[in-house]
Biopython code that builds the backbone (N, CA, C, O; Angstrom):
import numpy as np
from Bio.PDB.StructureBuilder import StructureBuilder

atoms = [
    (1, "UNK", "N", (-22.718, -1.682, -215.221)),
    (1, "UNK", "CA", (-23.902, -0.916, -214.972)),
    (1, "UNK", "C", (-24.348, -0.221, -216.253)),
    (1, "UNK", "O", (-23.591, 0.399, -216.999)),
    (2, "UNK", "N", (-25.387, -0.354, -216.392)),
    (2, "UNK", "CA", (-26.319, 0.311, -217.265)),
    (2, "UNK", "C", (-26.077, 1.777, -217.324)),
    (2, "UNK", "O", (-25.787, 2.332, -216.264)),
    (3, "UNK", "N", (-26.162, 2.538, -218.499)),
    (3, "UNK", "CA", (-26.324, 4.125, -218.973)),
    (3, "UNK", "C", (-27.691, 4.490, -219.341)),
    (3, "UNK", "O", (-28.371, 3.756, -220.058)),
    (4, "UNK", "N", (-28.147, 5.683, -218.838)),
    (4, "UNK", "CA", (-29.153, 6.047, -219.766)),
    (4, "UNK", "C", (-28.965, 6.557, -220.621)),
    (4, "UNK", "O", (-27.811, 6.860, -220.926)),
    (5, "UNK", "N", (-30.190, 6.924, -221.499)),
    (5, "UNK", "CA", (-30.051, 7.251, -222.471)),
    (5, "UNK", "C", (-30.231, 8.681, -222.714)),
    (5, "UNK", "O", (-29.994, 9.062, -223.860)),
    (6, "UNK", "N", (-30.558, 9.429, -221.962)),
    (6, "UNK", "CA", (-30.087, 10.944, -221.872)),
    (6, "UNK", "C", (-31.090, 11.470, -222.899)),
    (6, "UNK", "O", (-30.960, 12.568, -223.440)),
    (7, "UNK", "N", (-32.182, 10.556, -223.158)),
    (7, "UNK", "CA", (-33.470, 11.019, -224.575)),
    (7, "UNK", "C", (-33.399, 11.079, -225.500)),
    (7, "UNK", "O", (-32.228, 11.021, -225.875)),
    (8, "UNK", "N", (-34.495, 11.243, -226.684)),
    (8, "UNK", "CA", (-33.864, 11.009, -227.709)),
    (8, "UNK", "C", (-33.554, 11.768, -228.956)),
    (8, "UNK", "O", (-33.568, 11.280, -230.086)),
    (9, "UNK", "N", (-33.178, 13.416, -228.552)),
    (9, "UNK", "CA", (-32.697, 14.303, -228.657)),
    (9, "UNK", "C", (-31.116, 14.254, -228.640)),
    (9, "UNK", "O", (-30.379, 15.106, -229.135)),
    (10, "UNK", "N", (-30.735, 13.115, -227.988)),
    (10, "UNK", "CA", (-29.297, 13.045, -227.725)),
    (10, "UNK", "C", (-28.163, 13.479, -228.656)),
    (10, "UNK", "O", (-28.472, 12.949, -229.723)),
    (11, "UNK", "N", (-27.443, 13.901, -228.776)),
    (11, "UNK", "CA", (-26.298, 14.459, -230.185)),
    (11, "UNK", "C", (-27.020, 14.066, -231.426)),
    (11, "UNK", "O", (-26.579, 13.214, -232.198)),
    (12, "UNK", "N", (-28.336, 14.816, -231.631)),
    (12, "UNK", "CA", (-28.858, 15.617, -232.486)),
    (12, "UNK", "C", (-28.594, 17.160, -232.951)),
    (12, "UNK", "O", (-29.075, 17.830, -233.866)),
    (13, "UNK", "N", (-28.154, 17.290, -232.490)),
    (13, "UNK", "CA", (-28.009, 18.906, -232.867)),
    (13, "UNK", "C", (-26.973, 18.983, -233.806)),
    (13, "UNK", "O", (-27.071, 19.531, -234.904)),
    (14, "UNK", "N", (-26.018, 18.446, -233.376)),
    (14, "UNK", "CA", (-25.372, 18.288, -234.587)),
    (14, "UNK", "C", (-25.536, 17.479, -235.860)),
    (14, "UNK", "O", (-24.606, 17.307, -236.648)),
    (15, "UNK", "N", (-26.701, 17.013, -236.021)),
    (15, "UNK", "CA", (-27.097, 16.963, -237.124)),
    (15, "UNK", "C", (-28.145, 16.915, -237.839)),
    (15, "UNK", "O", (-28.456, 16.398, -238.912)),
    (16, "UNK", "N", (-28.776, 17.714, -236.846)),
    (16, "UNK", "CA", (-29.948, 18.282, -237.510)),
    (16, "UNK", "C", (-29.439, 19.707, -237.424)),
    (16, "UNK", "O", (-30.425, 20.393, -237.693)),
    (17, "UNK", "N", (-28.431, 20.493, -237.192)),
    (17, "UNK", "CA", (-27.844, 21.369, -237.513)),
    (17, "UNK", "C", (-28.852, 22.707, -236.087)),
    (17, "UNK", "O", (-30.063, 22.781, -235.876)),
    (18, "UNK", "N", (-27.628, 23.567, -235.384)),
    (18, "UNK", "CA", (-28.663, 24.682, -234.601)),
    (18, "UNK", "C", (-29.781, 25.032, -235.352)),
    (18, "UNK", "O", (-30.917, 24.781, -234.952)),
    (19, "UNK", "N", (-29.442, 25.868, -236.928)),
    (19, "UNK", "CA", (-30.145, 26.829, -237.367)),
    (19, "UNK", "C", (-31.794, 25.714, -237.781)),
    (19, "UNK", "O", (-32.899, 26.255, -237.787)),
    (20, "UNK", "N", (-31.652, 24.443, -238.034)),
    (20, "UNK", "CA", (-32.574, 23.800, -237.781)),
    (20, "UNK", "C", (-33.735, 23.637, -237.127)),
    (20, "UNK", "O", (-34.845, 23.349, -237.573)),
    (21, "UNK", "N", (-33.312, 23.886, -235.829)),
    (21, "UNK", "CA", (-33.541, 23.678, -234.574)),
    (21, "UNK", "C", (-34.370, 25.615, -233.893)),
    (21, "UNK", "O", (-35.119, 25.963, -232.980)),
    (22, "UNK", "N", (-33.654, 26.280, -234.977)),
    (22, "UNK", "CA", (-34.103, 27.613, -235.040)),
    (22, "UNK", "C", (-35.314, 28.167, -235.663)),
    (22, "UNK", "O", (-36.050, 29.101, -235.344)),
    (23, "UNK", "N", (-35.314, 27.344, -236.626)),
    (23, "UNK", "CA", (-36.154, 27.624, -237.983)),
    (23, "UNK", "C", (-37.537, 27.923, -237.464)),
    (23, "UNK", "O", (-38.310, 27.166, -236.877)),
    (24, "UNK", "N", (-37.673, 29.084, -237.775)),
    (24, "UNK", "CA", (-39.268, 29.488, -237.516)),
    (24, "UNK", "C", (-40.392, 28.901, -238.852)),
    (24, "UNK", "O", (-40.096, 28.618, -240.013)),
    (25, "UNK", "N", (-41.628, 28.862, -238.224)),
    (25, "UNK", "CA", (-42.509, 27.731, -239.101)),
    (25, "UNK", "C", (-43.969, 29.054, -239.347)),
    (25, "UNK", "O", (-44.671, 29.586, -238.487)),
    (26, "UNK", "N", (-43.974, 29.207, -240.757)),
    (26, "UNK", "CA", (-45.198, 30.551, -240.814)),
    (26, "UNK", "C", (-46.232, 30.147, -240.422)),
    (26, "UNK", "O", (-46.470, 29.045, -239.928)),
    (27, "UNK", "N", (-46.846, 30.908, -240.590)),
    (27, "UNK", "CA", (-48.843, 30.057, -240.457)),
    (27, "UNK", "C", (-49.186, 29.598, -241.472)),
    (27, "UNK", "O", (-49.775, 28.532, -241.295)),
    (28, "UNK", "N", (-49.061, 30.044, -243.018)),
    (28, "UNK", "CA", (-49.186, 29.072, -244.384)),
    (28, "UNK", "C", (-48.272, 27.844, -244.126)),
    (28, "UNK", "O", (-48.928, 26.941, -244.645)),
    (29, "UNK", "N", (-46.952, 27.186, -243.546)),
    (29, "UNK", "CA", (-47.043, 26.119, -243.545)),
    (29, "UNK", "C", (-47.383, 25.141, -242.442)),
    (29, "UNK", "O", (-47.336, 23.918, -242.568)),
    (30, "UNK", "N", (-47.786, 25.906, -241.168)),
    (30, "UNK", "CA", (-48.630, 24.916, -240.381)),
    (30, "UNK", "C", (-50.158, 24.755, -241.056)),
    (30, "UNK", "O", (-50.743, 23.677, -241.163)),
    (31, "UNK", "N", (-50.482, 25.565, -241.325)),
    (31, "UNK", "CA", (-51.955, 25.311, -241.802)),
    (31, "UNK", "C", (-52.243, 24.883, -243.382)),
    (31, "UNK", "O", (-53.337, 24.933, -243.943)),
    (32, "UNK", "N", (-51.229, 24.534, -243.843)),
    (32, "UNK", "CA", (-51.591, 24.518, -245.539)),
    (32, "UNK", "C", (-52.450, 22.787, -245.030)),
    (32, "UNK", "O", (-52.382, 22.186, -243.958)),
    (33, "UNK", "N", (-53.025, 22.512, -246.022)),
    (33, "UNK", "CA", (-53.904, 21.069, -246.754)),
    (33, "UNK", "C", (-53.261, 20.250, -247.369)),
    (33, "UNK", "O", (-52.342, 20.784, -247.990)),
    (34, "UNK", "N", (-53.350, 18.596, -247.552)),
    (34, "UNK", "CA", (-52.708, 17.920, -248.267)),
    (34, "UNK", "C", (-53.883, 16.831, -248.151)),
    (34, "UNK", "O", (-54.506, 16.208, -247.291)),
    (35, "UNK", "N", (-53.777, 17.028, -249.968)),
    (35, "UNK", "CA", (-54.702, 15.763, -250.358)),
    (35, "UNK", "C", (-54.225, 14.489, -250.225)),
    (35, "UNK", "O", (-53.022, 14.287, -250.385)),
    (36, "UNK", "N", (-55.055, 13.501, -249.928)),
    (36, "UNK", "CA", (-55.007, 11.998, -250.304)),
    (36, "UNK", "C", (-54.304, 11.454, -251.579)),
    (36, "UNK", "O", (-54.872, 11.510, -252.670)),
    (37, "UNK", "N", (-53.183, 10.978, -251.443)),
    (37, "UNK", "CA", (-52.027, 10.630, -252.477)),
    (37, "UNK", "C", (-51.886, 11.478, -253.428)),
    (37, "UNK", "O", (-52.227, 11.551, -254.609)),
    (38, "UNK", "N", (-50.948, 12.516, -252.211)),
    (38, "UNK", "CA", (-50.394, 13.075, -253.082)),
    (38, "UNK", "C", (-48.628, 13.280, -252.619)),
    (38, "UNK", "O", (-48.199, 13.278, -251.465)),
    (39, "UNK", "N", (-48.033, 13.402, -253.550)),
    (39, "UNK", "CA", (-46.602, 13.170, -252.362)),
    (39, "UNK", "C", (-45.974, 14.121, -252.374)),
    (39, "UNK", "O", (-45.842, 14.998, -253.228)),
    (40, "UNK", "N", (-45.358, 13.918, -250.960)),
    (40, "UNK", "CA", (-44.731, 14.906, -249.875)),
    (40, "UNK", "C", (-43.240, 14.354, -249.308)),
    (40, "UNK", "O", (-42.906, 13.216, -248.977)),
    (41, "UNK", "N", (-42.570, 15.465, -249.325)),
    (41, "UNK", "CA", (-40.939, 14.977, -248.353)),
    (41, "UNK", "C", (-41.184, 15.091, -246.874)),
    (41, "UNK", "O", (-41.941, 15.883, -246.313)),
    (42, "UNK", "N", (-40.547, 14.326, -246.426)),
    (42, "UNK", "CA", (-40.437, 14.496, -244.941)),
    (42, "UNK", "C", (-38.918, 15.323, -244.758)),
    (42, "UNK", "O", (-37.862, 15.292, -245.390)),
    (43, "UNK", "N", (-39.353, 15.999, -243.668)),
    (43, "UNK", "CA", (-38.811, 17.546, -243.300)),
    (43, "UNK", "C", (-38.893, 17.627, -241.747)),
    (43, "UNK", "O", (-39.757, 18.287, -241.169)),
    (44, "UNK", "N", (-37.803, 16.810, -241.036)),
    (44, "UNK", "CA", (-38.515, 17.181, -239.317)),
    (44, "UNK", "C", (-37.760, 18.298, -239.057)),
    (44, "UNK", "O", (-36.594, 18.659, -239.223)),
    (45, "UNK", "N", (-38.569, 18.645, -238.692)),
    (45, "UNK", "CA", (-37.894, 20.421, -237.442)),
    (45, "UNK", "C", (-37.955, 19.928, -236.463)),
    (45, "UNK", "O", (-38.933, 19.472, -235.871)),
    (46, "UNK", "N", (-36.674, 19.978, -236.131)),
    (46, "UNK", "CA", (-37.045, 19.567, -234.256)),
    (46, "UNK", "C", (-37.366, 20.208, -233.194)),
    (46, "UNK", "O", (-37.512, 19.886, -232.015)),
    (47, "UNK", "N", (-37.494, 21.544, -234.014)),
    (47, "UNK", "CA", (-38.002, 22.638, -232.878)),
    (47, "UNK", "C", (-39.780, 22.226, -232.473)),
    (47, "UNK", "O", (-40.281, 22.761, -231.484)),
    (48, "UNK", "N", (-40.484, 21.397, -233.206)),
    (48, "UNK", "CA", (-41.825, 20.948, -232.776)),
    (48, "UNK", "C", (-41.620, 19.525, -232.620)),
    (48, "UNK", "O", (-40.692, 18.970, -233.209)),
    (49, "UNK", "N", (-42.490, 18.839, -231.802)),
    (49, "UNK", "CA", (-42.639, 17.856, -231.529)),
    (49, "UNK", "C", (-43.574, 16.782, -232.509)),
    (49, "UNK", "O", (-44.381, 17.377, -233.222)),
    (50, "UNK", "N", (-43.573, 15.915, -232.583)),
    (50, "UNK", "CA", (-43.855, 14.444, -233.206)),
    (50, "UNK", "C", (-43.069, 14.542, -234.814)),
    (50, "UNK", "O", (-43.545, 14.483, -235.948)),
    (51, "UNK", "N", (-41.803, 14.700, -234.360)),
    (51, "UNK", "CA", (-41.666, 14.581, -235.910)),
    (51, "UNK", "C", (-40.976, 13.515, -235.735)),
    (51, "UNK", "O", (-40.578, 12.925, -234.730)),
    (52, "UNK", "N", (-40.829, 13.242, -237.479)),
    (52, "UNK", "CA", (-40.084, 11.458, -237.808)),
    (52, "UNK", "C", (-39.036, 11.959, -237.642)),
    (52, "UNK", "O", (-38.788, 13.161, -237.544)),
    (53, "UNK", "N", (-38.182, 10.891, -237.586)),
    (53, "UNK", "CA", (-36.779, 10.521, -236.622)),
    (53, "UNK", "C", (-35.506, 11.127, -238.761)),
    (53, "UNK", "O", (-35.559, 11.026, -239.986)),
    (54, "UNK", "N", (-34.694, 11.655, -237.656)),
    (54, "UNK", "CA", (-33.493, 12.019, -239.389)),
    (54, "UNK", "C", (-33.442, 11.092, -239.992)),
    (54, "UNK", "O", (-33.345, 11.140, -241.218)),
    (55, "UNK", "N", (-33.478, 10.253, -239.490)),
    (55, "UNK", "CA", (-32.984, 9.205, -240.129)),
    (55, "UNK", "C", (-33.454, 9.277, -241.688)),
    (55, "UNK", "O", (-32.688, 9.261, -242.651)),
    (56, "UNK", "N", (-35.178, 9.378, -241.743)),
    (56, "UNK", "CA", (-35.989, 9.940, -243.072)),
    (56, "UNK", "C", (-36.060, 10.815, -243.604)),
    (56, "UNK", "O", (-36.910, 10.827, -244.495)),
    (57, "UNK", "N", (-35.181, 12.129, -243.374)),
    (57, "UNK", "CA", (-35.482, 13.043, -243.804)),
    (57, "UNK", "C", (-34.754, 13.148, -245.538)),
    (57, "UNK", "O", (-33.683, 12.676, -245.920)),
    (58, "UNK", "N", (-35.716, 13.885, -246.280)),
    (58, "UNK", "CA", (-35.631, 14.037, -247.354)),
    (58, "UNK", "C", (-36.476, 12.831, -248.042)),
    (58, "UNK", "O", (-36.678, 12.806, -249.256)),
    (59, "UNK", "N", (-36.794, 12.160, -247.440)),
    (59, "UNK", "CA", (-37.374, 10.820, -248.365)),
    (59, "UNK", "C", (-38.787, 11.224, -248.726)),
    (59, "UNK", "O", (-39.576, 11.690, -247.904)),
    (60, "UNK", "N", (-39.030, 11.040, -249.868)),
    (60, "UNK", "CA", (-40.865, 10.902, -250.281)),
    (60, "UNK", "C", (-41.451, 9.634, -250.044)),
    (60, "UNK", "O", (-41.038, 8.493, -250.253)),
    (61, "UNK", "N", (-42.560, 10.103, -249.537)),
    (61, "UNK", "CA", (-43.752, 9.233, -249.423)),
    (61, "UNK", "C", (-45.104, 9.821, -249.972)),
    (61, "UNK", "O", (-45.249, 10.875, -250.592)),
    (62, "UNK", "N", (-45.953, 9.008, -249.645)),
    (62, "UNK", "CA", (-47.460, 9.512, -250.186)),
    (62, "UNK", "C", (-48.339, 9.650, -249.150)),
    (62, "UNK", "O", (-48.148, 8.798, -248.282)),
    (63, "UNK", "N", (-49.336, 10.498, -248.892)),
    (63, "UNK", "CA", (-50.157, 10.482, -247.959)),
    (63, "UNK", "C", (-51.228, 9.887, -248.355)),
    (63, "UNK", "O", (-51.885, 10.022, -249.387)),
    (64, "UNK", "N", (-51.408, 8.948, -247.094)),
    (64, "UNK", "CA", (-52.795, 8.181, -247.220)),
    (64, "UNK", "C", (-53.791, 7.868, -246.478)),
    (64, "UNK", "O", (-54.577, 6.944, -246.267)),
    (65, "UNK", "N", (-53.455, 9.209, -246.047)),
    (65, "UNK", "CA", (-54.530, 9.445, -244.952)),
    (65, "UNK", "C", (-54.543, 10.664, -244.027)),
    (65, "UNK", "O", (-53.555, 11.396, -243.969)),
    (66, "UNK", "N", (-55.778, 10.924, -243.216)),
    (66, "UNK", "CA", (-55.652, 11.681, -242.295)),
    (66, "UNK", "C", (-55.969, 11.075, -240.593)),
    (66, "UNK", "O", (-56.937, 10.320, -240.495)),
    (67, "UNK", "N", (-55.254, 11.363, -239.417)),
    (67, "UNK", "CA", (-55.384, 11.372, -238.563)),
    (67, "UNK", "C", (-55.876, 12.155, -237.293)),
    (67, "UNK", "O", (-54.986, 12.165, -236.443)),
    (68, "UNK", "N", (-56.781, 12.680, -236.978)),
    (68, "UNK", "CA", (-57.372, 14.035, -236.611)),
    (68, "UNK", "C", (-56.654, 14.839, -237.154)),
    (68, "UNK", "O", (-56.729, 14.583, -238.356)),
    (69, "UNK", "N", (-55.442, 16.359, -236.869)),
    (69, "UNK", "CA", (-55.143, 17.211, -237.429)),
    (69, "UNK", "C", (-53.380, 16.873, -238.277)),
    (69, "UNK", "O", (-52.763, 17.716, -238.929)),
    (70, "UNK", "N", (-52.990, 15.667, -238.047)),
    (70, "UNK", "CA", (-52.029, 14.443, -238.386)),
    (70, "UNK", "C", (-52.341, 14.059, -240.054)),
    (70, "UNK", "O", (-53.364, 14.015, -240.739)),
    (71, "UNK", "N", (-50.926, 13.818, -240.298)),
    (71, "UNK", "CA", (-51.748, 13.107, -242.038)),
    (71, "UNK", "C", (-50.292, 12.012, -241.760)),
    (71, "UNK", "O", (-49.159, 12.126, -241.292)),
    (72, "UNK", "N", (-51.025, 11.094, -242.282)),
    (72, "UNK", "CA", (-50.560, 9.308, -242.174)),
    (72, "UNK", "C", (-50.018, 9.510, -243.651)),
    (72, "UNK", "O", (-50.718, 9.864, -244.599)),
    (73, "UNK", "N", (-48.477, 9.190, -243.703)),
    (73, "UNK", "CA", (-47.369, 9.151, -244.535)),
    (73, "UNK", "C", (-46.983, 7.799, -244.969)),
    (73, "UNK", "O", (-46.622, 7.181, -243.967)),
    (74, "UNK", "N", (-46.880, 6.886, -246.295)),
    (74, "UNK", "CA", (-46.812, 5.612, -246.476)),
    (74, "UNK", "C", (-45.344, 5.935, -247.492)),
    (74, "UNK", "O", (-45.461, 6.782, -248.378)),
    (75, "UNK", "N", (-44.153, 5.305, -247.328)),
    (75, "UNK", "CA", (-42.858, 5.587, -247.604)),
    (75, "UNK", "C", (-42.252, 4.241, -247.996)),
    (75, "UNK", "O", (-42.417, 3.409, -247.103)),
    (76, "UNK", "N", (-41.540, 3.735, -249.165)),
    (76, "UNK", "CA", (-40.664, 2.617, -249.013)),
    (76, "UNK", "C", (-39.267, 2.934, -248.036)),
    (76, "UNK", "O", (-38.623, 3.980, -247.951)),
    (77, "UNK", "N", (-39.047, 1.522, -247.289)),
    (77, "UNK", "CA", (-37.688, 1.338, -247.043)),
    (77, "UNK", "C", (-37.085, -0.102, -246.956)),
    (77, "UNK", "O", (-37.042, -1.092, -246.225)),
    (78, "UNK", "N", (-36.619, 0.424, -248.227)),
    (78, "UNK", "CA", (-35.908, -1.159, -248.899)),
    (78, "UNK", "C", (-37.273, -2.016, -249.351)),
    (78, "UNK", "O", (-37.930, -1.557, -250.286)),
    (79, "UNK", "N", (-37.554, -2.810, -248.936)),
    (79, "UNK", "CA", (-38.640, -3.713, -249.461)),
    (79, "UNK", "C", (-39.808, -3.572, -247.920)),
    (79, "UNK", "O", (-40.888, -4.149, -248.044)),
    (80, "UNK", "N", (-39.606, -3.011, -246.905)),
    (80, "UNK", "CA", (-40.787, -2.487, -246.059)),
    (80, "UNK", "C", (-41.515, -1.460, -246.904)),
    (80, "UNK", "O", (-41.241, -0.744, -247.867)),
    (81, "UNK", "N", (-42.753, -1.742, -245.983)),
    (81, "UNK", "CA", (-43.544, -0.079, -246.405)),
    (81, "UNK", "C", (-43.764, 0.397, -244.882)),
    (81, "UNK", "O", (-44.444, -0.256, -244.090)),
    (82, "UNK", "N", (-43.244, 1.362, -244.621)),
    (82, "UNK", "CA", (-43.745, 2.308, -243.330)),
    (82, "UNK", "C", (-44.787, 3.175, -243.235)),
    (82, "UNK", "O", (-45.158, 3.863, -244.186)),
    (83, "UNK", "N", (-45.390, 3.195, -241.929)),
    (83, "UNK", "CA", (-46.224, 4.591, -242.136)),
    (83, "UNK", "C", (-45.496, 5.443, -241.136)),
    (83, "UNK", "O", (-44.638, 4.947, -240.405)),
    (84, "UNK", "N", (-45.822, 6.726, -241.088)),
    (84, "UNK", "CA", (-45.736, 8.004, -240.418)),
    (84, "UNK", "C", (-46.859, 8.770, -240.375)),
    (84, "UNK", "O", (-47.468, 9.247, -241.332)),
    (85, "UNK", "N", (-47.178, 8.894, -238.844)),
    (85, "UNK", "CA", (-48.385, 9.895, -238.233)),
    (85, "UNK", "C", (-47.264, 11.376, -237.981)),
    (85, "UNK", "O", (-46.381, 11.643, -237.166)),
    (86, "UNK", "N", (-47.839, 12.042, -239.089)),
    (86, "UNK", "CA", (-46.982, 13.689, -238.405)),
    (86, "UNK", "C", (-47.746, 14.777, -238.924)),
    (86, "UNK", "O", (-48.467, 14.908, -239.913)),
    (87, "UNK", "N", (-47.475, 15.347, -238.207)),
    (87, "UNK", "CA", (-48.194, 17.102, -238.873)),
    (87, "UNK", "C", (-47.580, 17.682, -240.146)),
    (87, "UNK", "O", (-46.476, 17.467, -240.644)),
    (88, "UNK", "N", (-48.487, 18.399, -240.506)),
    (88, "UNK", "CA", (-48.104, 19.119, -241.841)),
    (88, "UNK", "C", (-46.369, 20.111, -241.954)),
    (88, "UNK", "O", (-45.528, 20.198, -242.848)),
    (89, "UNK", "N", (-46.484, 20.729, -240.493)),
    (89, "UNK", "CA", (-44.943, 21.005, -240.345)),
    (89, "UNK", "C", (-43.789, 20.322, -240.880)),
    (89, "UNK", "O", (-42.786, 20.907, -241.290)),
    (90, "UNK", "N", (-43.963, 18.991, -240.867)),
    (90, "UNK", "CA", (-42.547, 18.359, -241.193)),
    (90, "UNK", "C", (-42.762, 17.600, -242.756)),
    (90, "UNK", "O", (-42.136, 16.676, -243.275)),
    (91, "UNK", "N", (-43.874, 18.379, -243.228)),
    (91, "UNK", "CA", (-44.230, 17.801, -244.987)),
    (91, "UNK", "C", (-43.947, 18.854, -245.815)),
    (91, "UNK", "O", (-44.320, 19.992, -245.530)),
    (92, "UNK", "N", (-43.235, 18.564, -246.960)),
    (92, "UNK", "CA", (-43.279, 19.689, -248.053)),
    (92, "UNK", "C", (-44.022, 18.756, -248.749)),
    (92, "UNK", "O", (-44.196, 17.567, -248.483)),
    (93, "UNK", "N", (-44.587, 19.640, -249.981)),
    (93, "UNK", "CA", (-45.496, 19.130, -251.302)),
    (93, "UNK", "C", (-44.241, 18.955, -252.465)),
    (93, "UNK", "O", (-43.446, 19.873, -252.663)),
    (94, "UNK", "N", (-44.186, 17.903, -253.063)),
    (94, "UNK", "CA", (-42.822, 17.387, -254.444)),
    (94, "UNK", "C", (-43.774, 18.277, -255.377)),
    (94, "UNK", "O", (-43.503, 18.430, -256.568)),
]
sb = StructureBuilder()
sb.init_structure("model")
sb.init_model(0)
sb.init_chain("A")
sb.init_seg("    ")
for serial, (resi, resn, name, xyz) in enumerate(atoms, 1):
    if name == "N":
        sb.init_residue(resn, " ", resi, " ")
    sb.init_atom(name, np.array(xyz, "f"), 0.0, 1.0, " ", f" {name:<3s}", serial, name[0])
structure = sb.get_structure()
């Protein structure tokens, strides 16, 4: 018989760490701006929703775009190119 999968939050916490998961987010970095190629780390807090999966975190990409209040993230992995739709929350500026 089949398991579920219990979501996909599942034994995350331990490694995206509690205080992670704590981290309060100011109003300068929900609301800051990011130009069109310019590059940014990915940074998910999992305390908000749509962020990219750990798996990416710390990796740079470039933004190349915007998606209503979303900015579209273009990243190598390995010889792919990915995109990422996420909010400014889970972007720092390099």
């Amino acid at each position: 018989m089949a398991r579920s999968s219990k979501g996909r939050m599942n034994r995350r916490s331990r490694l995206l760490g509690r205080n992670a998961r704590r981290r309060d987010v100011t109003v300068s970095e929900r609301m800051h701006k990011l130009e069109v190629g310019t590059k940014v780390q990915l940074v998910p807090n999992a305390k908000y929703e749509d962020f990219p999966s750990p798996r990416y975190a710390g990796r740079v990409g470039t933004v190349v775009g915007k998606q209503g209040s979303a900015y579209v993230v273009e990243l190598k992995d390995g010889s792919l190119t990915k995109r990422f739709i996420t909010t400014a929350i889970h972007l720092k500026s390099c």
